[in-house]
C-alpha positions as CSV (number, residue, x, y, z in Angstrom):
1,X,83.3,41.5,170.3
2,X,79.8,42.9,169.4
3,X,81.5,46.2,169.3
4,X,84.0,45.4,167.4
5,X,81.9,43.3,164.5
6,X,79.0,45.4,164.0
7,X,80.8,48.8,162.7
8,X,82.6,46.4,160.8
9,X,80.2,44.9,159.0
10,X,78.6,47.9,158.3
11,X,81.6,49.3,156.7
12,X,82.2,46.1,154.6
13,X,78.7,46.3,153.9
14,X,78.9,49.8,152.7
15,X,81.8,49.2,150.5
16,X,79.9,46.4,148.9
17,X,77.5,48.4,147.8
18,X,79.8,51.8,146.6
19,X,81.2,48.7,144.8
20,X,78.1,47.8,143.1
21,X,77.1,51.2,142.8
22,X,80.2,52.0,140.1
23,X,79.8,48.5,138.4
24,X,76.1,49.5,137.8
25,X,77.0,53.4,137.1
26,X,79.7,52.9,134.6
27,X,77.4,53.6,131.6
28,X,75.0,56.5,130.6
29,X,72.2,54.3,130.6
30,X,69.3,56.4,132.8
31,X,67.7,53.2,134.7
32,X,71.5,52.0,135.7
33,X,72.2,55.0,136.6
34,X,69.2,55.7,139.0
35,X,70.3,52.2,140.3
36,X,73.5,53.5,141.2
37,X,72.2,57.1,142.7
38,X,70.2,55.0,145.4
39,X,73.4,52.7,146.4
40,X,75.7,56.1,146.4
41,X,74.0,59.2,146.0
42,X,76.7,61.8,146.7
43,X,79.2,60.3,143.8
44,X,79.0,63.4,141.6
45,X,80.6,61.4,138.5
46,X,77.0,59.1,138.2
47,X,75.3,62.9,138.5
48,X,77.2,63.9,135.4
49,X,76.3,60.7,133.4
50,X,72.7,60.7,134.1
51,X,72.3,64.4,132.9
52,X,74.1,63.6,129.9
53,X,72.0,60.3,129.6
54,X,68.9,62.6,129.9
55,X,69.9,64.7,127.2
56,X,71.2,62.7,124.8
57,X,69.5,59.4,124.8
58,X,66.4,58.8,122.3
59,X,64.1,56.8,124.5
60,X,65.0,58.7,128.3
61,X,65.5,62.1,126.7
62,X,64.6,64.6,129.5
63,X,67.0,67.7,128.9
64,X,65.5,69.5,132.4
65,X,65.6,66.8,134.4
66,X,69.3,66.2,132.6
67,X,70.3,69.9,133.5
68,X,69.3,69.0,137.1
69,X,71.6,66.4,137.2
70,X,74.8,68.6,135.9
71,X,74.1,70.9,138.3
72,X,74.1,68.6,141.0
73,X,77.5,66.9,140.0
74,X,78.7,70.5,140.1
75,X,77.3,71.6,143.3
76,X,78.9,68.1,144.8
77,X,82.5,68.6,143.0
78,X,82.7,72.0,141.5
79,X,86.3,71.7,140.9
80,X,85.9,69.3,137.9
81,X,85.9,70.6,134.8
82,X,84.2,67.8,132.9
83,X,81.2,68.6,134.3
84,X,81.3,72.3,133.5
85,X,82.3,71.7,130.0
86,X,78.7,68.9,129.8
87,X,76.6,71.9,131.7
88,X,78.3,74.4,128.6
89,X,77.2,71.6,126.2
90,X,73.4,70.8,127.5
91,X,72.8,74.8,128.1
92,X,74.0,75.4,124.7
93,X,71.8,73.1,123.2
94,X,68.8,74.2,125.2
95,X,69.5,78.0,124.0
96,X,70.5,78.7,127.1
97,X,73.7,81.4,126.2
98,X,74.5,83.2,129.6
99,X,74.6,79.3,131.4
100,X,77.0,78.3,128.5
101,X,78.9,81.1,128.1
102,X,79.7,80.9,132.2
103,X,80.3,77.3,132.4
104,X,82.9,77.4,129.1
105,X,84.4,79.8,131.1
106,X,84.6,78.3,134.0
107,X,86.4,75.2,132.4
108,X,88.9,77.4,131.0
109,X,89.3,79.1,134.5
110,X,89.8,75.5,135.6
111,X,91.8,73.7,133.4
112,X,94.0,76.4,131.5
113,X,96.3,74.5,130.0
114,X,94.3,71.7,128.2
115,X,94.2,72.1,124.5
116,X,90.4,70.1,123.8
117,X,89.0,72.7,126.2
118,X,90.0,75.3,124.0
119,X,88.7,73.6,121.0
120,X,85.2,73.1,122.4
121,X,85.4,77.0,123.6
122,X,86.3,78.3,120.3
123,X,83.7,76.1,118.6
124,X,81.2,77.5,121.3
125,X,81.5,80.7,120.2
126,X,81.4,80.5,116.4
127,X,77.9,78.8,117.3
128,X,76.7,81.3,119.4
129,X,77.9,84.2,116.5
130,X,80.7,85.6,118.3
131,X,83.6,85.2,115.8
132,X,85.8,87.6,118.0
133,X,86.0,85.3,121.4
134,X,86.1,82.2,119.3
135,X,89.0,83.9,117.5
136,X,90.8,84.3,120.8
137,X,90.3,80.6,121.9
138,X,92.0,79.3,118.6
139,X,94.8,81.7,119.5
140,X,95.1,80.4,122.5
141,X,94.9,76.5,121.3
142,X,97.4,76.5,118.6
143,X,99.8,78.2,121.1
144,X,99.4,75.1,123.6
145,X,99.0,72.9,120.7
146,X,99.6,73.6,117.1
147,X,98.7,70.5,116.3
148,X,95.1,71.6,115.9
149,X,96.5,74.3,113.7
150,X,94.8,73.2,110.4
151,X,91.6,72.6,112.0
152,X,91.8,76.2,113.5
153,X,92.4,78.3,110.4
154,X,89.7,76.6,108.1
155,X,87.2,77.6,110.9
156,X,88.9,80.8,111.4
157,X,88.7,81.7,107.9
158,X,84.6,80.4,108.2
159,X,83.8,83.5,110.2
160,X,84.1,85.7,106.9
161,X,87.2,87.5,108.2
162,X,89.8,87.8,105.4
163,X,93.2,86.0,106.1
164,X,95.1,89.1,106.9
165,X,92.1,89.7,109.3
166,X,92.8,85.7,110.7
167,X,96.7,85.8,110.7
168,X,96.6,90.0,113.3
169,X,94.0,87.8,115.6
170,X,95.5,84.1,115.9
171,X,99.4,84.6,115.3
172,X,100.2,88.0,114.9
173,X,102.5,88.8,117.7
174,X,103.4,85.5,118.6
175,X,106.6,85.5,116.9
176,X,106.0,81.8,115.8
177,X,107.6,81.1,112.4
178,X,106.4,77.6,112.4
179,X,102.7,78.5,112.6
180,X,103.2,81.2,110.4
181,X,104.0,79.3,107.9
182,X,101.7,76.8,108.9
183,X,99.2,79.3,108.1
184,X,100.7,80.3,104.9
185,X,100.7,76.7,103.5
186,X,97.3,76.4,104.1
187,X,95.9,79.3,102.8
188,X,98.5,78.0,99.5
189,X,96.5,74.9,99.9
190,X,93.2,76.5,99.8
191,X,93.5,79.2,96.5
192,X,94.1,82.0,99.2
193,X,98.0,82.2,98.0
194,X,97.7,85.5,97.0
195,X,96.8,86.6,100.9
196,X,99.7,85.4,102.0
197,X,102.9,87.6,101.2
198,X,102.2,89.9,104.1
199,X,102.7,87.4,106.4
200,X,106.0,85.8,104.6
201,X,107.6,89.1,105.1
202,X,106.8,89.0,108.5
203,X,107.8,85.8,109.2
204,X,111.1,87.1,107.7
205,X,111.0,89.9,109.7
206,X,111.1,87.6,113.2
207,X,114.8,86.8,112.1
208,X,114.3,82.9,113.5
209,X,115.1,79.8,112.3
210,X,112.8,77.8,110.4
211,X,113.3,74.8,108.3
212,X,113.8,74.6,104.6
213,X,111.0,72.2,104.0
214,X,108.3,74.4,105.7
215,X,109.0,76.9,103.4
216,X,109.1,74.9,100.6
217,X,105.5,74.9,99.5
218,X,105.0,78.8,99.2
219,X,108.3,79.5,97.3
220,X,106.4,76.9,95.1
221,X,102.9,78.1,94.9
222,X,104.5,81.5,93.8
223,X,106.7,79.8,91.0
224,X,103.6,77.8,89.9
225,X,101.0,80.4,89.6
226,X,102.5,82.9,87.9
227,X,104.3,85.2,91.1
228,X,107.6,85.8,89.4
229,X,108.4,89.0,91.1
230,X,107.2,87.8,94.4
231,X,109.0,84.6,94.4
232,X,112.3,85.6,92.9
233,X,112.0,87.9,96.2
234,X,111.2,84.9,98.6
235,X,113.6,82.8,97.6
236,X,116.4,85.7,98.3
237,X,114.7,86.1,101.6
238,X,115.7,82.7,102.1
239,X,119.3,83.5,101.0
240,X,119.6,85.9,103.6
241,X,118.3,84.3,106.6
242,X,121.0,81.8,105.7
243,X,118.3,78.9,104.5
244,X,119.8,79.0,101.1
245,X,123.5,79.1,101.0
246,X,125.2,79.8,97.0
247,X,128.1,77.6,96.5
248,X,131.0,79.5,96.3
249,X,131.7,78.0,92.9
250,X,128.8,80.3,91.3
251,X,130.5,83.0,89.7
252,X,128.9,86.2,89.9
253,X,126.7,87.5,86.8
254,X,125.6,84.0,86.5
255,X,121.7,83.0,86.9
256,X,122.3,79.4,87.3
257,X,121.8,78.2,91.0
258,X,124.5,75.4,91.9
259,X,126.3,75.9,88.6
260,X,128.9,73.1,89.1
261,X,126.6,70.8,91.1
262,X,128.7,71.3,94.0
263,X,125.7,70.9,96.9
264,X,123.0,68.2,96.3
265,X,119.7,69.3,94.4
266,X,116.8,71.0,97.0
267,X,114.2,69.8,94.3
268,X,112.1,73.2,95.2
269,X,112.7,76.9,94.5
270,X,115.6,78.0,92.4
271,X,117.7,75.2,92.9
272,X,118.3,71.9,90.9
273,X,115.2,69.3,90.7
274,X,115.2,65.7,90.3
275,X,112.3,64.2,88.5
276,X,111.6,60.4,89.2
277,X,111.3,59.1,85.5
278,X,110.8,55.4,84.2
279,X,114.4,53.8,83.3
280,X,116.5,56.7,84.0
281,X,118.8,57.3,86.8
282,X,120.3,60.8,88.1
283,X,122.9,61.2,90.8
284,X,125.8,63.3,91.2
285,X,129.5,62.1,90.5
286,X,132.1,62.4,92.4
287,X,134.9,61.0,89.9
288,X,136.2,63.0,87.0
289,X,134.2,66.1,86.9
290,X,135.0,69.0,84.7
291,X,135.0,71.5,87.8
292,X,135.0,71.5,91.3
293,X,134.6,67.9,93.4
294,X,131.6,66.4,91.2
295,X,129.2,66.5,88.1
296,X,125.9,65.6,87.3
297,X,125.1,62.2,86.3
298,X,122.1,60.5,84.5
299,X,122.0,56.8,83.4
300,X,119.6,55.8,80.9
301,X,119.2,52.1,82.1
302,X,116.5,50.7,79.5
303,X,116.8,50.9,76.1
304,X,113.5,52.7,75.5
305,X,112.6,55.3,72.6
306,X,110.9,58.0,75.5
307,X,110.7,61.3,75.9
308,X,112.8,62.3,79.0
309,X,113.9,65.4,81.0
310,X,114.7,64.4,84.3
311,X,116.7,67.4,85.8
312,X,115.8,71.1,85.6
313,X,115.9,74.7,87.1
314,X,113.6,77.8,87.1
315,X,116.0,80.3,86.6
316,X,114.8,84.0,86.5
317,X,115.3,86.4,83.8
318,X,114.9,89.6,82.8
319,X,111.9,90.5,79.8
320,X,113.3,91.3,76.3
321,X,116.8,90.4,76.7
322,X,119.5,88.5,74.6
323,X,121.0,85.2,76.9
324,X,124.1,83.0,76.8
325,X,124.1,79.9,77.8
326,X,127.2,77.4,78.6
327,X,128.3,74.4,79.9
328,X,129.8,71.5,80.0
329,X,129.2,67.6,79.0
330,X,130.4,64.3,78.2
331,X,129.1,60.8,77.2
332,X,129.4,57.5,77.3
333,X,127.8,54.8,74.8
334,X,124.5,56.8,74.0
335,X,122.8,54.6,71.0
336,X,120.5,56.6,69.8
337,X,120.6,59.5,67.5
338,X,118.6,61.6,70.0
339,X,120.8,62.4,72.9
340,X,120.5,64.1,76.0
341,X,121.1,68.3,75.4
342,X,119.9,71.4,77.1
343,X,116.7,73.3,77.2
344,X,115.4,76.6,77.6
345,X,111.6,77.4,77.5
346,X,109.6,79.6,78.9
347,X,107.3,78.1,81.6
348,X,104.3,80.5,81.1
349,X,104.4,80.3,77.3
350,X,105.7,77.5,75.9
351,X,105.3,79.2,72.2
352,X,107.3,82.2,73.2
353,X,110.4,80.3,74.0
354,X,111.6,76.8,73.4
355,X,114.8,76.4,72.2
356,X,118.0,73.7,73.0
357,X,121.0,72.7,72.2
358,X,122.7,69.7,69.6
359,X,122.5,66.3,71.4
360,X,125.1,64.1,72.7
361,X,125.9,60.9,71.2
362,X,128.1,58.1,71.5
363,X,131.3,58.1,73.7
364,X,132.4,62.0,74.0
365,X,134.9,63.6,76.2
366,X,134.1,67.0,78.1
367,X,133.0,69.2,75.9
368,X,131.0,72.9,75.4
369,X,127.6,73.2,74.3
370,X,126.6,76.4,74.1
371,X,122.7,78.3,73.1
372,X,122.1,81.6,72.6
373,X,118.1,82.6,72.9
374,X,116.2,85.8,73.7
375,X,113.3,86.0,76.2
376,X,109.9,87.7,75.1
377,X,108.4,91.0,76.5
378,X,106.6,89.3,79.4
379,X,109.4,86.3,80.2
380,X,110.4,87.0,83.4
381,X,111.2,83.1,84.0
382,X,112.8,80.0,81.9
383,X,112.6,76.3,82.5
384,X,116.4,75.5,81.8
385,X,116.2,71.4,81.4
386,X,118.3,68.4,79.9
387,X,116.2,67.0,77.6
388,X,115.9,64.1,75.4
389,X,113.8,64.6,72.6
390,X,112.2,60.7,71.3
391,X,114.1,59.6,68.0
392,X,112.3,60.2,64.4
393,X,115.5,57.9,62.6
394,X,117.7,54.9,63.5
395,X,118.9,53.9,66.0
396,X,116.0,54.8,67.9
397,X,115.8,53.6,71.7
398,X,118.3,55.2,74.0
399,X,121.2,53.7,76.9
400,X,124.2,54.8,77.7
401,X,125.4,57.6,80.4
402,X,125.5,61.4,80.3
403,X,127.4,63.8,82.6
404,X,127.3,67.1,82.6
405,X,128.8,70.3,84.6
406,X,130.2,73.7,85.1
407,X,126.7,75.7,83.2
408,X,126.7,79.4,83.1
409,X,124.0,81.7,82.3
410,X,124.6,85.2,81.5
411,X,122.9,88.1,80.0
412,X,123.9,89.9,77.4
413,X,122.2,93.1,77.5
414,X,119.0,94.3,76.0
415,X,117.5,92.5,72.8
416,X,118.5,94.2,69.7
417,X,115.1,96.1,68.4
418,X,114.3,95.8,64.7
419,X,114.0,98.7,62.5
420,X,110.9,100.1,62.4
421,X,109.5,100.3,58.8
422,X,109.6,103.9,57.0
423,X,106.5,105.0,55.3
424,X,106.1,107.1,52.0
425,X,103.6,109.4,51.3
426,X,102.7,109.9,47.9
C-alpha cells in the first residue's frame, strides 16, 4: 500500500503545484513570475513573460536580465515562434541588430504563413534602415493577406521610393488586379494620382477579371482632376475587358453613353449619374417610352422654387468643334414656368460653355428638344445635365413629372473660323 500511496501523492502533489505555478504565472508581473519559476522552472512560456516583464515594466525594468530570460524560453522550446519574435523585439530595442535580424528570421523560418509575423518583420526593417528587406516582407504580407494592404503602401511609400518604385517591389509580378488597384486607389486617395497610369495599363494588361466598383475611383480621379485624355482611355479599357458593355441601342457617331436609358445608371465614369437631391425623385420607366423598353423618369415631389439637376453625364468631346444635340421628352403637370431642359457646360470652365435648351411645362406629349453649341479650344469634356433653373416669374415653385429619352449627340465637324480682319496701309 506504501508503495502504491507514496508515488502517488507525490504526483498529485506535483500537479498541485504546476497548478499553482500557471495560476501565479499568468501575468507579466516579475515577483509572480519568479513565484512561478521556483514551482515550475522548465515551463519556457513563464521564461518568455518574465523577460518581457523585465524589459517593459517601469519599476522591474532589467532589459539583461530580461534578455536572459528570452533566451532561456528559447533554449527550453526553440520551436515557438512567439518567443523568437519577443527576443527580435528586446534585441531591437537594446541596438542589438545581428540578434534581431536572426530571431525575425527565425520566426519567419518558423511560422511562414502568418500574416502579423510579416508585419512586425517589415516594420523591423524600416527601423533598422533597410527599406529593401522591409519592402520584401510587405510583399510577402499583402500576398497572404491583403487586408493589411493600406497599411503596407503608406509605409512603403515612407521609405522615399517613388510609387512606380513601390508598385515593381510589392506587386509587380503578382498578377493581382485586386491589389493593383488597391494600390492605385490609394495613391488616388493620397494626391499621388498622377503615378498611377503605369500601373492601370498593366493591370489591363493581366487580362483578369476585376470588379466595376474597384475601378471606379481612378476613372474618377482622372475625370475630376483634369485627365481628359487619360480617362477617356481608361474608361475604353474598361469597354474592352468587357466591364463596360454599350447597349446596343447607341447608334454609332453618337457620344451619349446609354442614349435610350436602356441599362440602369453606373453613377461613375461615362455613364448616367444619379444625384440624391431634396424633393426630387429619378427612376427609370418601364411604361410608354419613346424608344426601346424604358425612359428616364424624375418626379418633382414638393412644390419648392430650387435649383435642381439631378441626372447628368461627362461626355467627351473634341476641342473647337460645332455639336448637335437631340432628344426626346415629355411632361406631366409641371407648375412652374421654369421646367426641367437640358444642359451642356463645360466642366473645367464654366464661362467657356454653358448653354441649354427651352424648358418643359405643363402636360406635353413626346417631343424634340434640340441645342446646337460649340466647344472652346481647350474643351475636351462637357457636363450634359437636365436642369432646372429656379423661377424669376409666376408660378414659381415646381411639381409635376418629367420623362425623357432617346438623346443623341453628334459632331458636326470643325467650328466655322471667323474671317480674319484685313489691314490697310496708308
Amino acid at each position: 500500500m506504501l508503495a502504491i500511496g507514496i508515488p502517488g501523492l507525490l504526483l498529485a502533489f506535483k500537479t498541485a503545484e504546476i497548478a499553482i505555478a500557471a495560476t501565479i504565472g499568468g501575468s507579466f508581473n516579475p515577483p509572480g513570475l519568479l513565484k512561478a519559476l521556483a514551482l515550475d522552472p522548465s515551463n519556457p512560456e513563464f521564461h518568455y513573460r518574465l523577460g518581457l516583464a523585465y524589459c517593459n515594466s517601469l519599476e522591474d525594468y532589467h532589459p539583461a536580465e530580461g534578455l536572459k530570460q528570452l533566451q532561456l524560453a528559447i533554449s527550453l522550446n526553440h520551436r515557438q515562434p512567439l518567443y523568437w519574435s519577443g527576443l527580435a523585439s528586446v534585441c531591437q530595442s537594446l541596438g542589438d541588430r545581428t540578434c534581431a535580424d536572426r530571431a525575425i528570421e527565425r520566426v519567419l523560418e518558423l511560422s511562414p504563413m502568418a500574416p502579423h509575423y510579416y508585419w512586425e518583420a517589415a516594420n523591423h526593417y524600416l527601423l533598422e534602415g533597410q527599406p529593401d528587406a522591409a519592402l520584401s516582407k510587405f510583399r510577402r504580407l499583402i500576398a497572404l493577406d491583403p487586408g493589411y494592404a493600406a497599411q503596407a503602401f503608406r509605409l512603403s511609400l515612407s521609405t522615399g521610393n517613388n510609387p512606380q518604385e513601390v508598385y515593381q517591389k510589392i506587386l509587380a509580378g503578382q498578377e493581382s488586379p485586386g491589389l493593383n488597384l488597391a494600390y492605385i486607389n490609394f495613391l488616388t486617395a493620397h494626391d499621388e494620382g498622377s503615378a498611377a497610369y503605369p500601373i492601370w495599363k498593366e493591370t489591363l494588361g493581366l487580362h483578369q477579371f476585376f470588379s466595376l466598383s474597384s475601378a471606379a475611383p481612378y476613372i474618377e480621379w482622372l475625370i475630376h482632376n483634369g485627365q481628359d485624355h487619360q480617362a477617356l482611355d481608361a474608361w475604353r479599357g474598361l469597354e474592352q475587358q468587357g466591364l463596360v458593355t454599350r447597349p446596343a441601342g447607341d447608334a454609332t457617331g453618337n457620344l451619349i453613353f446609354n442614349s435610350s436609358f436602356e441599362q440602369d445608371p453606373l453613377n461613375m465614369g461615362l455613364g448616367w449619374r444619379i444625384r440624391n437631391e431634396s424633393y426630387t425623385w429619378v427612376d427609370l420607366d418601364g411604361s410608354g417610352a419613346y424608344a426601346g423598353r424604358q425612359s428616364l423618369r424624375v418626379d418633382f415631389a414638393v412644390s419648392r422654387n430650387d435649383e435642381y439637376e439631378p441626372v447628368l453625364q461627362f461626355v467627351p468631346v473634341t476641342p473647337d468643334h460645332a455639336y448637335l444635340l437631340e432628344a426626346y421628352v415629355r411632361s406631366d403637370s409641371i407648375t412652374s414656368s421654369s421646367g426641367p431642359r437640358l444642359r451642356v457646360t463645360d466642366p473645367a470652365c464654366a464661362s467657356c460653355l454653358n448653354a441649354s435648351t427651352e424648358g418643359t411645362v405643363g402636360t406635353t406629349p413626346w417631343h424634340q428638344l434640340s441645342l446646337s453649341f460649340t466647344t472652346g479650344p481647350e474643351t475636351n469634356w462637357v457636363r450634359l445635365s437636365v436642369w432646372r433653373p429656379r423661377s424669376r416669374s409666376f408660378p414659381s415653385d415646381i411639381t409635376g413629372t418629367f420623362w425623357l429619352d432617346d438623346i443623341t449627340l453628334q459632331s458636326a465637324g470643325p467650328a466655322a473660323k471667323a474671317p480674319a480682319a484685313s489691314s490697310h496701309s496708308s
